[in-house]
C-alpha positions, 0 to 999 in steps of 0.5 A: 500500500503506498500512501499519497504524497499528501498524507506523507506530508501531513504525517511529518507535519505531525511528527515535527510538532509532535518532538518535545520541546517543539511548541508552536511551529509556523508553516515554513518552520515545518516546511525547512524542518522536513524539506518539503515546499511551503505549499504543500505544508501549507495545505497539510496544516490546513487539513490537519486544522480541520480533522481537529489534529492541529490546533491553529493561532493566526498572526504575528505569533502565530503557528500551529501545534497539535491539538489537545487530543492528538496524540491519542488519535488513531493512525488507521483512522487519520489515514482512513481520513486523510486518503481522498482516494476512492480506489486503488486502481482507476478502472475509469477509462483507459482512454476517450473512446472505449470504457475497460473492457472488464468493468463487467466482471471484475473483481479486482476492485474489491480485493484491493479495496479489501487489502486497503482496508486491512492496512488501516486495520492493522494501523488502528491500535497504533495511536500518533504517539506511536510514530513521534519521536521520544525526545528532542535529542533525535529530531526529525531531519530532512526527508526527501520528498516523495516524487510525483510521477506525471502520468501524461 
C-alpha cells in the first residue's frame, strides 16, 4: 500500500510538532524542518486544522501545534481520513473512446479495496504517539520528498 504524497506530508507535519520541546511551529518552520515546499505544508496544516489534529493561532505569533487530543488519535483512522482516494486502481477509462473492457466482471476492485482496508486495520491500535519521536535529542531531519510521477 503506498500512501499519497499528501498524507506523507501531513504525517511529518505531525511528527515535527509532535518532538518535545517543539511548541508552536509556523508553516515554513515545518516546511525547512522536513524539506518539503511551503505549499504543500501549507495545505497539510490546513487539513490537519480541520480533522481537529492541529490546533491553529493566526498572526504575528502565530503557528500551529497539535491539538489537545492528538496524540491519542488513531493512525488507521487519520489515514482512513486523510486518503481522498476512492480506489486503488482507476478502472475509469483507459482512454476517450472505449470504457475497460472488464468493468463487467471484475473483481479486482474489491480485493484491493479489501487489502486497503486491512492496512488501516492493522494501523488502528497504533495511536500518533506511536510514530513521534521520544525526545528532542533525535529530531526529525530532512526527508526527501516523495516524487510525483506525471502520468501524461
Amino acid at each position: 500500500m503506498k500512501l499519497s504524497a499528501f498524507t506523507d506530508v501531513c504525517l511529518r507535519t505531525i511528527m515535527v510538532l509532535a518532538t518535545p520541546g517543539t511548541g508552536q511551529l509556523t508553516s515554513r518552520e515545518i516546511s525547512d524542518s522536513v524539506g518539503v515546499p511551503y505549499n504543500h505544508v501549507a495545505k497539510a496544516v490546513l487539513e490537519l486544522r480541520t480533522l481537529g489534529i492541529l490546533q491553529v493561532t493566526r498572526g504575528r505569533n502565530g503557528g500551529a501545534a497539535l491539538g489537545d487530543n492528538a496524540l491519542h488519535t488513531s493512525l488507521g483512522g487519520l489515514l482512513r481520513q486523510l486518503d481522498k482516494r476512492t480506489d486503488i486502481v482507476d478502472c475509469s477509462e483507459h482512454d476517450a473512446q472505449t470504457a475497460c473492457p472488464l468493468s463487467g466482471n471484475c473483481r479486482l476492485r474489491a480485493v484491493f479495496r479489501q487489502a486497503r482496508e486491512a492496512f488501516y486495520a492493522s494501523l488502528d491500535p497504533l495511536t500518533i504517539q506511536d510514530i513521534c519521536p521520544a525526545s528532542s535529542a533525535s529530531p526529525i531531519t530532512s526527508l526527501p520528498f516523495p516524487m510525483v510521477r506525471d502520468f501524461s
